[in-house]
N, C-alpha and C positions, 0 to 999 in steps of 0.2 A: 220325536227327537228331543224336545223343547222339556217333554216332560221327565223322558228318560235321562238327561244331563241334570235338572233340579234334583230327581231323586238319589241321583248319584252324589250329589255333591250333600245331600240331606245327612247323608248316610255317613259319607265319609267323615262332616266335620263333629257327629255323634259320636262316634266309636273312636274308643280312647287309642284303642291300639295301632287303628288304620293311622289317624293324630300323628301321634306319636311315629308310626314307621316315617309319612312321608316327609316329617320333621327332620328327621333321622338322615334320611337319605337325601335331601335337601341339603345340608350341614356337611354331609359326606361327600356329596357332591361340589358343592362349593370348594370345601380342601384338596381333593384331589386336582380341581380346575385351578387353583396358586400353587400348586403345587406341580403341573404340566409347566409352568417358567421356570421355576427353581424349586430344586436344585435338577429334578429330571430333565431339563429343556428338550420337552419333547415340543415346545412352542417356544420358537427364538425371537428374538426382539430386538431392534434393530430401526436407527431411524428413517431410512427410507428405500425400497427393494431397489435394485437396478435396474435403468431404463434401458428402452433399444433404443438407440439411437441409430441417425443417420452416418454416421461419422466415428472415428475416435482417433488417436493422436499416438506417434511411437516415439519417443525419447532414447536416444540413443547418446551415450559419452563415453568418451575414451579417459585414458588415465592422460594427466595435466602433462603438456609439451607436445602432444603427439599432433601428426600433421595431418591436413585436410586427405592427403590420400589416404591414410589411414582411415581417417573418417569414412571416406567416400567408399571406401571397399567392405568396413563393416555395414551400411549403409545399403549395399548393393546385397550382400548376404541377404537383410533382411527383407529388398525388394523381389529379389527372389522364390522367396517364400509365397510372397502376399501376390504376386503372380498365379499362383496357381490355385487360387482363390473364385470362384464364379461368380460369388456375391458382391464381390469388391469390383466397384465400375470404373475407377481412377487414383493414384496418390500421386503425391508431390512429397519431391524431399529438398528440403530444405538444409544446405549444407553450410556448417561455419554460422548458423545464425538460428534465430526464432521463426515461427510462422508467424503471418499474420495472425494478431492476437483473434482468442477467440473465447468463450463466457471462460472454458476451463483453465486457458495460457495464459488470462490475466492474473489468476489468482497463481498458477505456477512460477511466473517471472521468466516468461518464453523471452519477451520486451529485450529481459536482460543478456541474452546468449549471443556472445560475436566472438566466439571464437576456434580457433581450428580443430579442439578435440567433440565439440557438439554436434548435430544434426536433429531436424524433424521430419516427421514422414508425417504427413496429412493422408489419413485414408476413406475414400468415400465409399459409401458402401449403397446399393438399390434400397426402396424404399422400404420400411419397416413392412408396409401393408404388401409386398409381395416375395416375403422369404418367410422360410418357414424359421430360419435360427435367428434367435435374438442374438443384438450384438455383442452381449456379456456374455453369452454362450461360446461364441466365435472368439471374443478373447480370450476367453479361458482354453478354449481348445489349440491356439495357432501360439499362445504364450510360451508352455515349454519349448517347444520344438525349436524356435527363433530363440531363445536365449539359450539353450543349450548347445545349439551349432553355430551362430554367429558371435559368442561373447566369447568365444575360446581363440576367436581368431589373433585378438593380443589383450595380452594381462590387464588385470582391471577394469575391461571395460562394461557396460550396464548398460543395459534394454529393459526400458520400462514404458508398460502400455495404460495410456491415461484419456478416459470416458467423460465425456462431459456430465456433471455433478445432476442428480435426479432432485436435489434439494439446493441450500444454500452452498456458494461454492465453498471447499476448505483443499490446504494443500494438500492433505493426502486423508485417509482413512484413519490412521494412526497416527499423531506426530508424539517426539516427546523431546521436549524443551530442556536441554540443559543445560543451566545457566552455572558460571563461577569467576571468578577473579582471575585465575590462573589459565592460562590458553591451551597449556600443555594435559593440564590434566582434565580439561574438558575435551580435547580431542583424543584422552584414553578413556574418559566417561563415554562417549559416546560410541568410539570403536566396539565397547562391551558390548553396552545397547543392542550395538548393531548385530552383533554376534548372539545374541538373545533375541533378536526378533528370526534373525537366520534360523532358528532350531526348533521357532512357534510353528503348529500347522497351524494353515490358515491364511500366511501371513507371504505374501509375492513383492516382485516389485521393491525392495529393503535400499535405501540409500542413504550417504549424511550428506548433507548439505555442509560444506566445507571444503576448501580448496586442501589437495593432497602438495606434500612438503616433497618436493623431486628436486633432483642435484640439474644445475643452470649453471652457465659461463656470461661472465658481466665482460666488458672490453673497457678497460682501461687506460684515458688517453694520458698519455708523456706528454706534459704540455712543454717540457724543457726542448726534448726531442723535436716535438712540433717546432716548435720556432726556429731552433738550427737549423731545418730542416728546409725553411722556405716555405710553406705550406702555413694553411691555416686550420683552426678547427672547424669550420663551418661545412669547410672543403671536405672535408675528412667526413662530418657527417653528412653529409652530401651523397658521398659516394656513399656511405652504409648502408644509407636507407634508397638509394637509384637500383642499387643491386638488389637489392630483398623483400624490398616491398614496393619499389618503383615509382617514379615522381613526373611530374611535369617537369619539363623541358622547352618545348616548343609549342606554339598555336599554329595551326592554320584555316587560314582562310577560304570560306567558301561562298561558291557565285549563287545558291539557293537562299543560305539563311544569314542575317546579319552578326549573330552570334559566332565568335571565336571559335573554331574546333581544337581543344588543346590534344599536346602528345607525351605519349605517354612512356617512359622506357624502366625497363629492368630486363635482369638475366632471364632466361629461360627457366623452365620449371627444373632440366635436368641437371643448370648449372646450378641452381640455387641448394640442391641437394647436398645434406653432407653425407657421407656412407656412413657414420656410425655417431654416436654421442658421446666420442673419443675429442681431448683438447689438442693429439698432434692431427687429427683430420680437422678441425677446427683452425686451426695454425695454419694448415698446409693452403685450406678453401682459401683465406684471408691472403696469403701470401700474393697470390694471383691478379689482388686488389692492386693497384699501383695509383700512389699522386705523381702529380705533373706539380713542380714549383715554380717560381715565377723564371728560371734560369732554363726551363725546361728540362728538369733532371727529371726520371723519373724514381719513385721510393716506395719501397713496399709496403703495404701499410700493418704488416706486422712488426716493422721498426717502427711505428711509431704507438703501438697500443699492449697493453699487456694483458692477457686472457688468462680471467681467474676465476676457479670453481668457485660456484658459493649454492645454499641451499633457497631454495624459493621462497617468496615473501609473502604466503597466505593471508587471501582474503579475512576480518577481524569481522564477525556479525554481533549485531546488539540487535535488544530486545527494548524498548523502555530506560536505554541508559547503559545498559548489561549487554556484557559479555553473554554469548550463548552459540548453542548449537543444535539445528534440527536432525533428529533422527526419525527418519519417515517409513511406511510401510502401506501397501494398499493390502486388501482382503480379497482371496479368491473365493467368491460367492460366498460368504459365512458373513454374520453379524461381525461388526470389529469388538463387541462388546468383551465375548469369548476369548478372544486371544489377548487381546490387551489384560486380561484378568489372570491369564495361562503366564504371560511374559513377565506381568506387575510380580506375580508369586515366585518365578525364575530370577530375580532381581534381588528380591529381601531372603530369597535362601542361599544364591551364588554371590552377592556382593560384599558379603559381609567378612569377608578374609581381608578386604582392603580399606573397607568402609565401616562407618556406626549409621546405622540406618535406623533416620526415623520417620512417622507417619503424618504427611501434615495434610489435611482436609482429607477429599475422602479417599482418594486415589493417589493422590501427587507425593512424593519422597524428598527427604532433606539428606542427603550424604554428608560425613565428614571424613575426610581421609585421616587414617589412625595416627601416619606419619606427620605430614607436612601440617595439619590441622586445617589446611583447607577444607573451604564450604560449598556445597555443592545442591543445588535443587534439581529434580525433575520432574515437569510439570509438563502434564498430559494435553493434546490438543489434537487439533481435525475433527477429523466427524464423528470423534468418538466425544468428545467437547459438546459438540454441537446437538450429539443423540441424547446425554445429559442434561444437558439446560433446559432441553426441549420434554424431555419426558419427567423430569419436576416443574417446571413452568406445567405444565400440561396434566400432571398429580394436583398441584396447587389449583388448578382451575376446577378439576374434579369433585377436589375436597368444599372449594367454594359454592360450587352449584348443590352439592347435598345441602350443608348448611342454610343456603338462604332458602331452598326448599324446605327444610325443615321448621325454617323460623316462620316460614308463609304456610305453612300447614299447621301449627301451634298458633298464630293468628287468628286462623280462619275457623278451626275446629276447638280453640282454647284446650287444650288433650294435646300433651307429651306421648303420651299410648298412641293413637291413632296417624299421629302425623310419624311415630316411627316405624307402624306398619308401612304406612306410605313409603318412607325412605328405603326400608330393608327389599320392599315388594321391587323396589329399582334396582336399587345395592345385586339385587340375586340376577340380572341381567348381564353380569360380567362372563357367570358360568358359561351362558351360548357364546359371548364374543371366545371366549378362549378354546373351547371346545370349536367352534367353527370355524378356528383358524390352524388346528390341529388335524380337521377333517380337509382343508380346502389344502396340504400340505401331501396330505397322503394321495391328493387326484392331481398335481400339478408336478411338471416336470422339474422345477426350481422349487428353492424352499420357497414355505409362503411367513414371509415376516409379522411378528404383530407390531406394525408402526406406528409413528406418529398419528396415521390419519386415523388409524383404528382407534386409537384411544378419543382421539376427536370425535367419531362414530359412538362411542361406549357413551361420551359428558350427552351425546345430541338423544343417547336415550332414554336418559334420566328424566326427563321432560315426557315423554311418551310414556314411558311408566309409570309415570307417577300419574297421567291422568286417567289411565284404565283403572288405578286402584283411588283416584279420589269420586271416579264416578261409580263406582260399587260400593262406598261406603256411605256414599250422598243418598242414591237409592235405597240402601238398607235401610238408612234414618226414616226414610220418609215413609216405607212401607209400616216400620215397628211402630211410627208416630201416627199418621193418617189410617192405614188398616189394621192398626190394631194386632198385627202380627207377633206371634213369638221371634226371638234371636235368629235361632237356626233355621225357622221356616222362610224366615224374611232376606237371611244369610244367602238361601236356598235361588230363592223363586229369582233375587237381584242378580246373583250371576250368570243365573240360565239365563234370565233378560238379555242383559248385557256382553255374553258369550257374543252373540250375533255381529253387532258395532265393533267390539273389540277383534273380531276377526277379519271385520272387510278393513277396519285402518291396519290391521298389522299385515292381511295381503297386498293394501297398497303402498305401502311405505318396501315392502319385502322386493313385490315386482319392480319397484321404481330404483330400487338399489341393484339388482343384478346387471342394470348397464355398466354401474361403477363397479363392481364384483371385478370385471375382466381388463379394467385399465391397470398399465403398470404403476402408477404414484397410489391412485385411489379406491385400488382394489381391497385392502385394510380398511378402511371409508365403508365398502359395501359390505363387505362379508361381516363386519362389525352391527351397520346396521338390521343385515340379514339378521344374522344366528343371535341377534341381542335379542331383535324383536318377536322372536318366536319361544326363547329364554324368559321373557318378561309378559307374553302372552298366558304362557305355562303358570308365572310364579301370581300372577293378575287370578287366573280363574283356581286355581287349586290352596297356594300356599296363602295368600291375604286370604281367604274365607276363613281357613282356620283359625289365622292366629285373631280374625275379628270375632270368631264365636270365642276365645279363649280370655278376648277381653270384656271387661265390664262395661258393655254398651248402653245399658240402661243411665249407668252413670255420665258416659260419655255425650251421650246427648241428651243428657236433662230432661228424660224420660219419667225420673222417679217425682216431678215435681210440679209432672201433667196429671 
């Protein structure tokens, strides 16, 4: 065997032609493997797969004004769904308020939610290790169903289902920041937006973060009236708030605890109802209200206030000083990279009837409106931010582990020539990572992403590869120098040696990685370490022999001068 692999490789690195094809198809193969991301993406990219979790979160809002029973009956739609669920062992809804926070709700601004058009449904689900569906599978499947049959129950309303983050937290998968001066025209910036992310596939879940502008009735007090009146205002809101949202009144005392029991009074829930969002049903509820003055008259308390339409006083967000507004989107199972790229190109082809659009950094947009000459940026954020930084942070580190290997290899061997075999013999270990992340796609029921960890995997192989091809060039030295070998014999006899070593570290490094192969974060970790090491196995014993007989080894190791 020992002999028949020398001979083989004897052969190969003599014959120009053999050379030359598997140069060829080396080089071929490399392109076609950067070319499986882009522009084919037959290998998506993405910075972290989805996890199962035990748990995940349903966000439920009504449009602004609307009351807790409305809440409470959209609310009930959706637990009826999740009822008929087998997986699912408990939830909790949370009405008029936030959950207890949780990794995902701090970054959401659950904290923030007290009010009546809100709710949360906490849903727990049996342990990952005894169902067979992950819980990104479950969401995606029970998603339509629940927004399609509970959001219709009243206008405006939004059902969004939100996983606890597989990486760092971010508010949504997509966000996109638009900040400007003018309030108005950033909440029809954004509207757009939103209506662009609407039309992306890929792209669920679509919301802005921004309070909606609804017609409201303020109560107006007569304070002239008040006074003739006998009455005071204190009285007056006294009763406003006894009635509506209900006050202390009385304590009482109890014979168990020393602490005060106070009391508490308001109308009933049916009195406090008004039947329509009409100002003479408004008038008419109020009427019914009466003060007592100090003579005991009683007065209606619509002689004493005046009920006026007005538009609602939206929340104002800043950013750093700045006006702005989020427009958010989650990803149903896909990379967000894709869509965001689909939606960025629907933006600079449709905005431009109202807008001058220009291009600032690599992704983010400067608007100005043609009219008013307002300024407008949108500037990209969430996990598509996060996938960014991290996969140039993560290039950059790439790039820097070639290089200091490179300069430690020019060191050690003083040869530019040999320490670039070294590098390329690594370099050519991308081919398996990407090719084994296109193979591990085609046997798995989800996509298989190439992630962060993966590229993590790719820099931890640069190191391994390189010392299969510093310990074949070490060898060869010393055969050509101490036995007196020819190039290609010595080419030869070194990597049939070294075949054997170089196969039991790349099967233990291979078996030790398919534990991580099957986790959901660091499963890119393994398949990376896998299919690199079997890629750099390959480029170790075939493609370094050649391009070492092709260089001038005699010169290289100061051979000519023995």
């Amino acid at each position: 065997m020992f002999k028949k692999f020398q001979d083989t490789v004897f052969e190969g690195i003599q014959n120009p032609k053999k050379r030359n094809f598997i140069l060829i198809a080396t080089f071929i193969a490399f392109v076609l493997s950067v070319l499986m991301i882009a522009p084919s993406k037959m290998v998506l990219a993405k910075m972290l797969p989805g996890k199962n979790n035990d748990t995940f979160t349903i966000y439920a809002t009504l449009s602004e004004g609307s009351s807790i029973e409305q809440t409470s009956r959209v609310s009930e739609c959706v637990a009826k769904y999740l009822k008929n669920e087998k997986e699912i062992t408990d939830f909790e809804i949370f009405l008029g308020m936030g959950a207890p926070l949780d990794f995902a709700g701090l970054i959401k601004g659950s904290h923030f939610k007290n009010s009546e058009n809100v709710s949360e449904i906490v849903v727990n689900l049996t342990k990952k290790h005894h169902r067979d569906e992950p819980s990104y599978f479950m969401v995606q499947r029970i998603r339509p169903e629940i927004q399609n049959n509970c959001t219709k129950l009243y206008e405006k309303t939004t059902i969004t289902f939100v996983e606890p983050p597989a990486g760092p937290p971010v508010l949504a998968a997509i966000v996109a920041e638009v900040y400007g001066q003018d309030s108005d025209g950033v909440r029809l910036l954004s509207n757009r937006v939103k209506e662009v992310f609407e039309k992306t596939s890929g792209l669920v879940d679509i919301e802005v973060m921004q309070d909606e502008i609804y017609d409201t009735f303020e109560v107006e007090v007569d304070s002239t009236k008040v006074s003739l009146s006998g009455v005071n205002i204190k009285q007056l809101n006294d009763v406003l708030y006894l009635a509506f949202e209900g006050m202390q009144i009385a304590v009482k005392n109890s014979s168990t605890i020393n602490d005060q029991i106070p009391i508490y009074l308001s109308l009933s829930k049916e009195s406090k109802k008004f039947s329509s969002k009409d100002i003479n049903d408004i008038k008419a509820k109020l009427s019914s209200l009466k003060l007592m003055n100090q003579m005991g008259m009683m007065t209606p308390l619509t002689e004493l206030v005046t009920i006026v339409p007005k538009k609602s006083n939206p929340m104002i967000m800043s950013k750093n000083l700045h006006k702005m507004t989020n427009v958010m989107a989650e990803t149903d199972m896909v990379s967000q990279v894709y869509p965001l790229m689909e939606a960025r190109n629907t933006i600079l082809d449709t905005f431009n009837d109202k807008y001058e659009i220009e291009k600032i950094g690599l992704f983010n947009l400067r608007l100005v409106d043609k009219a008013s000459k307002d300024v407008y940026e949108l500037i990209w954020d969430g996990e598509m931010e996060v996938t960014l930084d991290t996969f140039v942070e993560l290039g950059a580190a790439f790039i820097a582990a070639l290089v200091l290997i490179f300069l430690l290899m020019v060191i050690y061997y003083k040869s530019y020539a040999l320490s670039g075999i070294i590098l390329l013999g690594s370099f050519l270990s991308i081919i398996g990572v990407i090719v084994g992340h296109y193979i591990m796609d085609i046997f798995t029921a989800d996509t298989f992403f190439l992630t962060a960890t993966s590229l993590i995997g790719f820099i931890a192989l640069i190191g391994i590869s390189s010392r299969n091809s510093l310990l074949l060039i070490d060898f060869t030295a010393s055969l050509m120098r101490d036995s007196k070998m020819k190039k290609a014999e010595a080419i030869a006899y070194a990597t049939a040696t070294r075949a054997k070593p170089i196969f039991l570290t790349a099967a233990a490094i291979i078996l030790a990685s398919t534990l991580l192969a099957g986790d959901a974060v660091f499963g890119g970790l393994g398949v990376a370490l896998i299919f690199g090491t079997i890629a750099a196995v390959i480029a170790s014993l075939i493609i370094v022999p050649i391009l070492l007989y092709k260089s001038d080894l005699n010169r290289h190791f100061n051979l000519d001068e023995i």
